[in-house]
N, C-alpha and C positions, 0 to 999 in steps of 0.2 A: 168180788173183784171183777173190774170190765175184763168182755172177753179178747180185749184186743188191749188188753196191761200183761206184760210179759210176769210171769214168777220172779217172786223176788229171789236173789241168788244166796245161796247157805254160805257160811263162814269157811267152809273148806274149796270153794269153787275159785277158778280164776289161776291165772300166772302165780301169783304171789302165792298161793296154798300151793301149788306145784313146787313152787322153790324151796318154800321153809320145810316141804315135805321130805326133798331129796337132801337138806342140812340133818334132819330129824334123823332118817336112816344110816346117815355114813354116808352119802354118795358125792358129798358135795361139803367144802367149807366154808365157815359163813365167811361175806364179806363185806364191808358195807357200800362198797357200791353197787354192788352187785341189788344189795338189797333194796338197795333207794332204786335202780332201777327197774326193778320186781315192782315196786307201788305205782311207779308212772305206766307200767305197763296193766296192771290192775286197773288205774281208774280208766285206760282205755279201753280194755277187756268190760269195764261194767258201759260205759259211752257207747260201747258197738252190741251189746247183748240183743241179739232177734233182728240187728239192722238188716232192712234188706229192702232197699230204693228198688222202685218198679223198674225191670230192666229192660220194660219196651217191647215192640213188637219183634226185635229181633233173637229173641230170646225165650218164644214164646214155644216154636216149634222147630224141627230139622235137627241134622246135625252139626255140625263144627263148619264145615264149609258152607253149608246151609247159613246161617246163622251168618257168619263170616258175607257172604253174596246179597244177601239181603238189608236194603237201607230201610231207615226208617227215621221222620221227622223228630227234631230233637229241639228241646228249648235252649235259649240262650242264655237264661240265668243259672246256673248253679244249683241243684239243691242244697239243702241244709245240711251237710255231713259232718261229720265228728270228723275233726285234727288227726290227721296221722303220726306217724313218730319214726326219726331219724337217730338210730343209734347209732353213736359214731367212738369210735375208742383205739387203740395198739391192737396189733393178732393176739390172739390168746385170751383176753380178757372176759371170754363169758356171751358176748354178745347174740354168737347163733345160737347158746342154747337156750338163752331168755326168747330170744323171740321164737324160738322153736316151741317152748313151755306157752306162752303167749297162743300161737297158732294152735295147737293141741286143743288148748280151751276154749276158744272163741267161739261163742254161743254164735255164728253167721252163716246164715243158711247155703251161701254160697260165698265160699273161700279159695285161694290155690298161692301156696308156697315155691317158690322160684329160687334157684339161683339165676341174678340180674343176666348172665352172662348166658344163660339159657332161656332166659325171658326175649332178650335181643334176635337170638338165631330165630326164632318163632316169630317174632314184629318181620323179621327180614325176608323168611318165607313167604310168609302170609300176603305181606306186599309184591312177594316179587308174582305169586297165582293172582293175584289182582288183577298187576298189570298185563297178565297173560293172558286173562279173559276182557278186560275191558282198554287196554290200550293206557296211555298217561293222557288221555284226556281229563277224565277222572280221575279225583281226589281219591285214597285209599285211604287218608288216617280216618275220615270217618266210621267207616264200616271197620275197619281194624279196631278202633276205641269199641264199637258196639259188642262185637266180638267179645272182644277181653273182658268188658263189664259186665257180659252176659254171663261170662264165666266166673268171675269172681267179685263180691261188692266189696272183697278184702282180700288186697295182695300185700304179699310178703316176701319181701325183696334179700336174699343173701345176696353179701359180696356187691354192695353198691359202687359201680367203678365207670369210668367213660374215659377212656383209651381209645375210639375211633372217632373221626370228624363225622362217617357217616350216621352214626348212632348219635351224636350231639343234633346231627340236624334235624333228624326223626323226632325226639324226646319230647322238647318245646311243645309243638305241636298236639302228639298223642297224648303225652300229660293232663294236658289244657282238655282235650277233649275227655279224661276216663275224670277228671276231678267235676267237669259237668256234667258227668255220667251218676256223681254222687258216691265214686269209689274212692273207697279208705286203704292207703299205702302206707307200710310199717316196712324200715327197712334198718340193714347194718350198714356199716362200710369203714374202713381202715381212716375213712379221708371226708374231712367238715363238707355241708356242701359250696362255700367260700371258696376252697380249695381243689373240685371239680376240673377237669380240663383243665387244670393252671400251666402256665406254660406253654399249651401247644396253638399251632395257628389255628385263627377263627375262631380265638376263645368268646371274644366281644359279641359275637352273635351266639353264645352260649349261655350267656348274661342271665336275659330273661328267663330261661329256664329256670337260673337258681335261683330267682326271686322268686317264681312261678312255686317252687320246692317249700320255699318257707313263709308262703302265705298258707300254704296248705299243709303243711307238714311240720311239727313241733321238733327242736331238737334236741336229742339228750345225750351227754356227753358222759360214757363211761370210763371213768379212771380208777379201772381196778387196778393195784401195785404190780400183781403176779400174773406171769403169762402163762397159762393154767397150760395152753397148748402145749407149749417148750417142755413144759416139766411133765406131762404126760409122754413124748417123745425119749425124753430123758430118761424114765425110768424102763426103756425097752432095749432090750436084744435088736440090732440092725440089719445081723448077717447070719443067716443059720445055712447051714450044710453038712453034709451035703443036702440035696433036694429032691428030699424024699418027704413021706407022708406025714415025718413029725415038722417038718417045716413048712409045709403047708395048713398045719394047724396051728404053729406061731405065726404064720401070717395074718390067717384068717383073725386070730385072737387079736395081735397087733392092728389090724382097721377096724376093728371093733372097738379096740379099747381107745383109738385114733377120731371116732364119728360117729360111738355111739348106735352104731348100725351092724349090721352082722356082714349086710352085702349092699353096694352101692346101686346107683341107676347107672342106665347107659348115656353118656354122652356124647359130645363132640365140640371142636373147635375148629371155628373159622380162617383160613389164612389163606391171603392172594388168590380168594377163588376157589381153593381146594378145604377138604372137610379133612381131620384126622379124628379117627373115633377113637374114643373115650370107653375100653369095656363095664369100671366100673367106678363111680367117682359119688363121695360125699363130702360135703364141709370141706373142701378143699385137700381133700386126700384122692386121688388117683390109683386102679390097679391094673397092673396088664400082667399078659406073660411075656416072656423075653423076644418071643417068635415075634409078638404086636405092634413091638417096638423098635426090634432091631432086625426082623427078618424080613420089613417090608423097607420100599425106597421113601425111608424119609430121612431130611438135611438139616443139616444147624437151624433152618429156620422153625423146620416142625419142633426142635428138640428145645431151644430158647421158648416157645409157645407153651407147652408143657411145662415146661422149668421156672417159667412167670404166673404161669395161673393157677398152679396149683402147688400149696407151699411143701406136701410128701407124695412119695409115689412109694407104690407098694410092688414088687416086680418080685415074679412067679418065673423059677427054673434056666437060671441063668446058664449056661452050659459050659464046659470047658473049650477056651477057644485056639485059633491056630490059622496056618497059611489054609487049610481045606476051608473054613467059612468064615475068611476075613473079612468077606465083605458085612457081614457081622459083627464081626471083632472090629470094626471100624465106627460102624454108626454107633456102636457100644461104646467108642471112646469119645466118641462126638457129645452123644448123650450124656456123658458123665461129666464131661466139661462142662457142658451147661446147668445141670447140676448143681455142682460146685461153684460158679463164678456168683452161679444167683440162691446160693444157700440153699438151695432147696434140699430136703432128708429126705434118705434113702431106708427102705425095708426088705428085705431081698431074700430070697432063697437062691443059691449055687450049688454047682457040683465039686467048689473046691473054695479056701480061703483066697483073697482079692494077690495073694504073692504067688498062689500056683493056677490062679486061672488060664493063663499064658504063658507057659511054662518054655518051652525051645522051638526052634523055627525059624524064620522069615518072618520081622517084622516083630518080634517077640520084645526085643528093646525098647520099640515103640510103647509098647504096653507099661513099662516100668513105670512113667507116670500117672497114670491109669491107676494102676496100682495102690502107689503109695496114696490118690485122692482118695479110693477107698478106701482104705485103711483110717485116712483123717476123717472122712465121715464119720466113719462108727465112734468117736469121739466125744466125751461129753463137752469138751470145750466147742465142736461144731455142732454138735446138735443145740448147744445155747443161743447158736447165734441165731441173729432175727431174717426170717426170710424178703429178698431182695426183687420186688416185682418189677 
């Protein structure tokens, strides 16, 4: 065999030996879209095996800003990369964890897994140290595309969404430049890319992007029947208390058994300027404690940002409240509304059931709807319903 023909790959390698592996043990039931989408992700899993386009001189040495500062000459054609792939399908459906099986496997020497919405805040930093060091004379999507392809020849995009005019304007652009870079984009998203920005102004200058998207990127349309997410929600406890050490180990269990992960990363979200941090978030599950969320100054706006991006929240040591830390007991009822208007589920640990959290006082009336939303939460007729971004 030439030294520079990759091994050929064995019968259990790849996405699809991943899938049929977790049907094989119990962990998983078959389904047939599911499975047809396993093989489209298979033949791109064998298409990318050992890919790894020269990623330039900017790539060669330094670190991240290094790398990030440094330009370097780049051709105008294209190289020859393998089609990416755009899954697109309902919440619940399977999608992150195909492509999460997918990424796991990917023979590519240099890879990075993203949620889109955490890909963005990093394109927005990274530009905004640019223009700190070089002024808007200079172009920055270049050296940002270098950047990213240095980092990865395959990006994997959760939660593909475009919600701001600034990030539309950006995309076109950095796109165009990471697909001449020869980098391979696999992504999810709830939404066709047709249906992109639909609706909002300066869509038409949004255009090109998605034609940009599906010259280079294949789409495949999952129509799994069951929303696996819902009914894994469904089969859990909501509300445990009091909040103590055995509810914080149904919590812990419940994001686990919610993402697949024991413990999330740290994130954050962007709005009018200001950051709210994110202690622990995976696959669109969120955790704080009570303090995170309601002991610091945020407003219906932080609380609707939350409540749209992420479709559960897992919330740690809710306390019994009252006139002494209303200003608490406030943003707490803030939050809940938002919550509830945008379906988003709740996982909670308290010091008392949702009817004696607010028990007598000043302002305790107030609470009574509070109240009764929580109690409809815990609900399996609301925990069915589909979350509202």
């Amino acid at each position: 065999m030439d030294a520079d023909t990759p091994p050929s790959a064995g019968p259990n390698s790849g996405p699809l030996a991943a899938y049929r592996a977790r049907i094989a043990e119990g962990a998983l039931n078959a389904d047939p879209a599911q499975a047809q989408a396993a093989e489209v992700l298979q033949d791109l899993w064998r298409r990318t095996r050992h890919y790894d386009p020269k990623p330039g001189v900017a790539a060669e040495e330094g670190g991240l800003f290094a790398r990030f500062f440094r330009r370097k000459a780049m051709e105008e054609a294209p190289p020859d990369a393998p089609h990416g792939l755009y899954l697109v399908g309902a919440v619940g459906r399977g999608k992150s964890m195909l492509m999460d099986m997918f990424f796991a496997t990917a023979e590519v020497p240099r890879k990075q897994r993203l949620h889109f919405h955490q890909f963005m805040q990093q394109c927005h930093r990274r530009i905004h140290v640019w223009k700190q060091q070089h002024g808007d004379a200079t172009d920055p999507i270049p050296p940002l595309a270098d950047a990213i392809a240095a980092d990865g020849a395959l990006l994997c995009f959760d939660e593909f969404q475009v919600h701001d005019i600034v990030d539309a304007m950006i995309l076109g652009r950095l796109f165009e430049a990471l697909f001449q870079r020869g980098t391979v984009v696999v992504a999810t998203s709830n939404t066709a890319p047709d249906d992109l920005f639909k609706g909002k102004p300066g869509r038409d200058a949004f255009l090109p992007f998605i034609a940009l998207i599906q010259r280079h990127i294949d789409v495949v349309h999952l129509d799994a029947a069951r929303d696996y997410r819902r009914e894994r929600i469904r089969g859990l406890p909501t509300w445990h208390s009091p909040a103590d050490g055995r509810a914080e180990r149904a919590l812990d269990a419940a994001f686990a058994d919610l993402t697949g992960e024991a413990h999330g990363k740290p994130d954050s979200l962007s709005l009018l300027g200001r950051t709210i941090a994110v202690p622990q978030a995976a696959r669109g599950v969120a955790r704080f404690d009570f303090d995170a969320l309601c002991g610091r100054p945020l407003g219906p706006a932080d609380y609707l940002a939350i409540a749209t991006h992420f479709h559960t929240l897992v919330v740690d040591g809710i306390p019994r409240l009252g006139p002494e830390n209303f200003d608490k007991a406030r943003r707490f009822i803030t939050l809940i509304d938002a919550l509830y208007e945008h379906r988003c589920k709740l996982v909670a640990s308290a010091e008392a059931t949702p009817d004696l959290l607010y028990e007598r006082g000043e302002n305790a009336a107030m609470f009574e709807r509070t109240a009764s939303r929580l109690t409809e939460m815990q609900s399996q007729d609301y925990l069915a319903l589909p979350h509202l971004t």
